[in-house]
Backbone bond lengths (Angstrom), bond angles and torsions (degrees), N, CA, C in turn:
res aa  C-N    CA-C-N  psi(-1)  N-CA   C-N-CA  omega(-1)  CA-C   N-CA-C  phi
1 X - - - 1.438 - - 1.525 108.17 -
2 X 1.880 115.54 140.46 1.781 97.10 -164.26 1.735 79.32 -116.53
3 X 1.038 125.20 141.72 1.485 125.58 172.49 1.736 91.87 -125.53
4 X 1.500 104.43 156.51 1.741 135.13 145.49 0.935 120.02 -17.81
5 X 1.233 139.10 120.53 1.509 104.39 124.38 1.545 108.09 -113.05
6 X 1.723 93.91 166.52 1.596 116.53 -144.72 1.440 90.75 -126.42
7 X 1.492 114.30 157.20 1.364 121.66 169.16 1.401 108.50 -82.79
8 X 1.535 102.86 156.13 1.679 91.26 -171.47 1.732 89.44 -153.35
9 X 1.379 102.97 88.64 1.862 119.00 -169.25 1.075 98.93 56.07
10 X 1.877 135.41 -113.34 1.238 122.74 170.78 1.100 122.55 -132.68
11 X 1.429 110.56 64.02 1.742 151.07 144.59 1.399 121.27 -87.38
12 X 1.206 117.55 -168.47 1.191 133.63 177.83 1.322 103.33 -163.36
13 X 1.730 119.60 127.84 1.348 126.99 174.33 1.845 108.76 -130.42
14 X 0.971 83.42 -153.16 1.655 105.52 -177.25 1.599 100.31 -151.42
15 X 1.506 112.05 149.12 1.276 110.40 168.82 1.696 107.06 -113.61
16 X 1.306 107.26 157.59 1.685 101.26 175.98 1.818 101.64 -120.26
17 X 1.489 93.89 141.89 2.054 92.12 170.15 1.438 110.76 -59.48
18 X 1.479 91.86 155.84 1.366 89.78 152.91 1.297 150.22 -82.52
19 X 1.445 98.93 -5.23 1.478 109.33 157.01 1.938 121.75 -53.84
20 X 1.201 104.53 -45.30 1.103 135.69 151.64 1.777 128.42 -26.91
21 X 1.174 107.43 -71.11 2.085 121.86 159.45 1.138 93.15 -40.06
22 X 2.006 105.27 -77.02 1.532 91.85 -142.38 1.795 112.23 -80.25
23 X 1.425 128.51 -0.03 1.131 117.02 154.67 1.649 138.00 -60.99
24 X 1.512 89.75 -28.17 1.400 95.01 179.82 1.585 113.65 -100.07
25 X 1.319 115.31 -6.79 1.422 131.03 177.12 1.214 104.62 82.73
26 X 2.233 134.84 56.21 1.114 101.31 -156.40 1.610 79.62 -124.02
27 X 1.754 119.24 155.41 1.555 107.25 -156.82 1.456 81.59 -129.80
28 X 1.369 122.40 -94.12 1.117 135.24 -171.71 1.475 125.14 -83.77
29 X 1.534 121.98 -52.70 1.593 128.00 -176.52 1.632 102.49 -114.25
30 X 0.999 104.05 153.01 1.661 105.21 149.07 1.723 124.95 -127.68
31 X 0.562 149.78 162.60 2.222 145.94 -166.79 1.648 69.04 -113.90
32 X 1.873 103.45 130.20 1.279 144.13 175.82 1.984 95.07 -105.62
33 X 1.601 116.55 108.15 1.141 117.60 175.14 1.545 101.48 -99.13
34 X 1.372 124.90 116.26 1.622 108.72 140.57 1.093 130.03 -73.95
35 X 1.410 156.67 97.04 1.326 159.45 160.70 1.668 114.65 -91.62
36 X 1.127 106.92 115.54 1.628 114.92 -176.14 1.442 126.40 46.24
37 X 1.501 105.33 -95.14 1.462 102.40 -179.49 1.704 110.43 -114.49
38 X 1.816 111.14 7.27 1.193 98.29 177.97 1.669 122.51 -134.69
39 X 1.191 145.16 -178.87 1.281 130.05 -168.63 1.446 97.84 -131.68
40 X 1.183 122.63 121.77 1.577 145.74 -162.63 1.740 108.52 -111.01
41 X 1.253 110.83 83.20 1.937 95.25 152.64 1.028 124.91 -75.12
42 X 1.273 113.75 151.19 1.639 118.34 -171.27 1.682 87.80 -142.81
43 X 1.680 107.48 142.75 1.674 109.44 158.84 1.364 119.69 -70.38
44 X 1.698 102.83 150.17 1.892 88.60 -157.21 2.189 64.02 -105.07
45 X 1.145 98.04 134.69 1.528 121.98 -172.49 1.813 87.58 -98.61
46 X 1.284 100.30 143.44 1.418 128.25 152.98 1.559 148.48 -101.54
47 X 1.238 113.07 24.71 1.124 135.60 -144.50 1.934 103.87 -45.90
48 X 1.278 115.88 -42.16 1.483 122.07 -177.56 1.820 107.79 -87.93
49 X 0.994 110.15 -3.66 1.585 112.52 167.07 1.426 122.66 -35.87
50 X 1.255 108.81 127.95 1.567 85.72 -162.80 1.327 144.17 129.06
51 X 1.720 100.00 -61.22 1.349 134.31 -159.97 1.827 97.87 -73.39
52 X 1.323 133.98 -42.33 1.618 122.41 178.02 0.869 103.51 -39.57
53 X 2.007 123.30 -65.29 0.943 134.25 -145.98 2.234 128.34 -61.22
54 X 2.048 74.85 -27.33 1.839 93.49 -175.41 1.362 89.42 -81.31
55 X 1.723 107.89 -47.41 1.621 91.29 -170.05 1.581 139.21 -48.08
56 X 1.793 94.83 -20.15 1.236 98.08 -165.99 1.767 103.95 -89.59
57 X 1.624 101.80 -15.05 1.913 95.36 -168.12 2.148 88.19 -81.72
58 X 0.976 120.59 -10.78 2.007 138.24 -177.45 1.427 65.88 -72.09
59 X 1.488 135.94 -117.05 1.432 124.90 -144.82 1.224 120.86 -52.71
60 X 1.321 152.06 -0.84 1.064 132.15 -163.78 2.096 87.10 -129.86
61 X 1.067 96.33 20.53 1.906 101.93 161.68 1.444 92.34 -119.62
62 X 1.106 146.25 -17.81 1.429 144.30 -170.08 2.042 104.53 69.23
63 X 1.372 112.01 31.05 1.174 130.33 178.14 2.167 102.48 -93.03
64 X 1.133 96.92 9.81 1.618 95.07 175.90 1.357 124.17 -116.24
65 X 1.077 112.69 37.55 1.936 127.80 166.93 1.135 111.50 -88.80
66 X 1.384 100.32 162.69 1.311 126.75 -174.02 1.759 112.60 -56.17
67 X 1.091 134.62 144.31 1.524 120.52 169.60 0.987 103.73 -87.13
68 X 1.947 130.04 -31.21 1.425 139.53 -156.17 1.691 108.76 -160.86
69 X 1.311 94.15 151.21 1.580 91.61 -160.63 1.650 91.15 -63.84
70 X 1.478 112.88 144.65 1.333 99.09 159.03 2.004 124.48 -74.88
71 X 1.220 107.51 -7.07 1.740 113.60 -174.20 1.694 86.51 -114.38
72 X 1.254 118.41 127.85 1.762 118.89 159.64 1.672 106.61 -81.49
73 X 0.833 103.24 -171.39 1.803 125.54 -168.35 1.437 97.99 -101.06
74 X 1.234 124.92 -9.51 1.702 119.88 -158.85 1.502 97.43 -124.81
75 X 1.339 120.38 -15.69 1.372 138.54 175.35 1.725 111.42 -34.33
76 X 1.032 111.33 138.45 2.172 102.72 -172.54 1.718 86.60 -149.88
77 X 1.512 92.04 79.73 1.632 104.84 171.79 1.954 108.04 -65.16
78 X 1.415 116.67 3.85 1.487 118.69 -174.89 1.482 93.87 -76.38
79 X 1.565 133.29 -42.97 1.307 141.91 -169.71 1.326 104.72 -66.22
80 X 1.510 131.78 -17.37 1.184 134.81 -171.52 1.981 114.30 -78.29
81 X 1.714 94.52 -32.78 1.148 89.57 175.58 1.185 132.42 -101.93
């Protein structure tokens, strides 16, 4: 694919479609790779985004306990050292 580039005040960019974003899932940033002879965007993904915010409505339902003890009863922390 050969795209533009466009002046952008006193830069120079490229624009991408939007067919383009939403295939690749790209919203706000992308991570700019130089590797050798070519220049690679990649979507910088967020996968835990989010997660304070649930965690905190999880404690305040009392939905944030343990499922399982993390230490068992049979546990021989002496082998550990």
């Amino acid at each position: 694919m050969e795209i533009s580039i466009i002046r952008i005040g006193n830069s120079k960019g490229f624009r991408l479609s939007k067919t383009i974003l939403e295939k690749y899932n790209i919203t706000d940033k992308v991570e700019l790779i130089l590797d050798k002879e070519q220049i690679i965007l990649r979507p910088i993904a967020e996968p835990r985004k989010g997660w304070n915010k649930e965690f905190q409505k999880m404690h305040e339902k009392g939905d944030d306990q343990l499922l399982m003890n993390d230490v068992f009863e049979d546990e021989n922390f002496d082998e550990w050292i």
